[in-house]
N, C-alpha and C positions, 0 to 999 in steps of 0.2 A: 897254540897259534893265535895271534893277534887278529883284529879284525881286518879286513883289507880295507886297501883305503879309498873303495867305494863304496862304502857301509857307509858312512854319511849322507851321501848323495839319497841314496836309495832309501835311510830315514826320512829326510827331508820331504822325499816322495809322498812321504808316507803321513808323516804329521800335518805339513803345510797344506792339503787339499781339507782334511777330517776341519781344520781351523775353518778354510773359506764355505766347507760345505755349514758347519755352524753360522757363520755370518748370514749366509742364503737363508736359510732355514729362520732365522729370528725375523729375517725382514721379510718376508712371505706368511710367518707363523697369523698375522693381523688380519689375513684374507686380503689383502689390497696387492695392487701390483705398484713394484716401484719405479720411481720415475726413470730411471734408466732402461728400462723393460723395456717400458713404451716407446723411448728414443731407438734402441737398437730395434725394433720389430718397425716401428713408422722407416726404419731406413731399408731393413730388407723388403721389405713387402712393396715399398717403392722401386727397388728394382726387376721385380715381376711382373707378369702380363697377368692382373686379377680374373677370376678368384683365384684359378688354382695352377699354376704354370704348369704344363704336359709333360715337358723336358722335364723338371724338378720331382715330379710322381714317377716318372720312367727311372730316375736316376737313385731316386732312395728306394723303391723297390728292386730293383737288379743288385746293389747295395746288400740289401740286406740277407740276398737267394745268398750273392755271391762269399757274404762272409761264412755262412754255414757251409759253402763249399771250399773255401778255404782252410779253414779252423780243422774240418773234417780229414782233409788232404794232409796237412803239416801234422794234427797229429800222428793219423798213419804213418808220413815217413817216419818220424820222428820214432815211432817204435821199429820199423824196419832197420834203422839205422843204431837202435840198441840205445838210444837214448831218451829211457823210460821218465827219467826223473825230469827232463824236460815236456817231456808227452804229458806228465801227470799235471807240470805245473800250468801247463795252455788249456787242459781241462778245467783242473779249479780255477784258473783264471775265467773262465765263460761261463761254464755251471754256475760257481758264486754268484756270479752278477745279475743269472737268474731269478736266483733264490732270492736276492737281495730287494731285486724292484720292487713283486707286488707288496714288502711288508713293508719295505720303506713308501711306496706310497699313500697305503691303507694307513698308516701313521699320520700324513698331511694333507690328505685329499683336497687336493687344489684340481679346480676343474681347469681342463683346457680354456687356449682362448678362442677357438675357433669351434667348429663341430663334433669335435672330436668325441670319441667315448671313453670312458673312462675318466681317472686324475692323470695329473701330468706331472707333478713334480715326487720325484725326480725323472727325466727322460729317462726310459730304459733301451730306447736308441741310444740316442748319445754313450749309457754305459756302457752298452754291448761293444759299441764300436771303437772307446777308448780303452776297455778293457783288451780286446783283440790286439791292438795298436801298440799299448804297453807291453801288455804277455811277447810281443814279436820282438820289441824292442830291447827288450832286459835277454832274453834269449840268444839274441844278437853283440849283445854287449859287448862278448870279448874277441869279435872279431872285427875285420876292416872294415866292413857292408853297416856298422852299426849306427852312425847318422845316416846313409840312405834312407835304414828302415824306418829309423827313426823319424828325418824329416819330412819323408814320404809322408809316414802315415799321420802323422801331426797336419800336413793338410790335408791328407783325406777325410780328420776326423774333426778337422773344421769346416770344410764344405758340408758335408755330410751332416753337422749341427745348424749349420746357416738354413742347409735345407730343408729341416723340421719345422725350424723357422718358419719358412718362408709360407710353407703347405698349413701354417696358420695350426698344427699339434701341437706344438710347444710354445711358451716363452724363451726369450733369452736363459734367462734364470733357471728353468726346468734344464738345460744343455749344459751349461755351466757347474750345476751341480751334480748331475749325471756326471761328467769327466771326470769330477771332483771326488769323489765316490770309486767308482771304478780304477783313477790312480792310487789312490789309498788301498784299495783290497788289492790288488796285482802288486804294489808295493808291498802289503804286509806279507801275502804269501811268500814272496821273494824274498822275506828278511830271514822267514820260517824257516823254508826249507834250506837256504843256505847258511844258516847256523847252524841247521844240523845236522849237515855234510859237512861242516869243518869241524864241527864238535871232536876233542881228541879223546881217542880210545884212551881205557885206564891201563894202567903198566900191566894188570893182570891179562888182559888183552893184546898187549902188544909182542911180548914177551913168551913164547910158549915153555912150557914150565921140561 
C-alpha cells in the first residue's frame, strides 16, 4: 500500500517546527534575548493591568487543572470505545512532552524573564498545551469536526502562550519553541504509528497455508 496522501502534510509537521526550533535555539544559544523578543513582550505586557493581571493567573491556571482533566476523560473514552491505538497515541503525545522539557531545558538553561523559578526555554506550557491540541487534532483528522478541533485549539493555544507571556514566565521565544517541539513529537509519533498500521502483512501471513 502506497503512502496516503496526507503523509506529506504530516512530514512537513514534523521537519518544519525541529528547523524553526534550531533557528530559536542558535539565537538564544548567546545568552541575549533577541530583538523581536523584547518587541512582542513590550506589546503584551502593554496590554495588561501590571504587575501581574488576576484574570490572566485565573485563566492559565484553570487551563492547565482543566487539560489534565480532559486528556484524562478522552483517553478513558477512547479505550471505552475500543479504540486503543488512539488512546495510546494521546498518551505518548503528553507523556513525551513530559519527559522532553526538563532535558531539553537542563540543555539551555535560560532564566526566565520575570520571577519566575526555574529555566524557561523551552516552555513546557506552551508544549503541553500544543502537544494536547495536535494529538486532538491528527485524531480528528479523518472526520467532519476536524478544522473545529483544529482551529479551536490553535487559538486556545495561542491565547494560552500570549498568556505566559503576559504573567512575565516566559519569553516569546520560550512559547514558540515549545509549539515547535511539541508539533514535531506528536508529528513523529503520528508518522510511527501509522506506518505501522499500514505496514502490509507478508504473503506468509496473509495466506493461511
Amino acid at each position: 500500500m502506497g503512502r496516503p496522501r496526507s503523509f506529506p502534510v504530516f512530514l512537513a509537521a514534523f521537519v518544519g517546527p525541529l528547523v524553526l526550533f534550531g533557528v530559536l535555539a542558535i539565537q538564544i544559544s548567546g545568552g541575549g534575548v533577541p530583538g523581536w523578543d523584547e518587541t512582542l513582550m513590550r506589546f503584551l505586557h502593554g496590554l495588561g493591568e501590571p504587575p501581574v493581571p488576576t484574570g490572566t493567573q485565573r485563566m492559565v491556571d484553570n487551563s492547565t487543572l482543566g487539560g489534565v482533566v480532559l486528556v484524562s476523560g478522552l483517553v478513558l473514552a477512547l479505550l471505552v470505545l475500543r479504540r486503543l491505538r488512539d488512546a495510546l497515541f494521546l498518551t505518548a503525545a503528553v507523556l513525551g512532552i513530559a519527559l522532553l522539557e526538563p532535558l531539553l531545558k537542563s540543555a539551555f538553561e535560560r532564566p526566565p524573564p520575570g520571577d519566575a523559578q526555574g529555566f524557561s526555554f523551552p516552555s513546557g506550557s506552551a508544549m503541553a498545551s500544543m502537544a494536547i491540541v495536535v494529538a486532538l487534532s491528527f485524531i480528528a483528522w479523518p472526520t467532519r469536526v476536524r478544522w473545529l478541533v483544529a482551529l479551536g485549539g490553535a487559538g486556545f493555544a495561542l491565547a494560552f502562550g500570549a498568556a505566559i507571556v503576559d504573567l512575565r514566565w516566559h519569553y516569546p521565544s520560550d512559547v514558540l519553541a515549545g509549539w515547535c517541539i511539541a508539533l514535531a513529537w506528536v508529528s513523529g509519533i503520528w508518522l510511527v504509528t501509522r506506518a505501522r498500521a499500514r505496514k502490509p502483512r507478508s504473503s506468509s501471513d496473509s495466506v493461511p497455508a
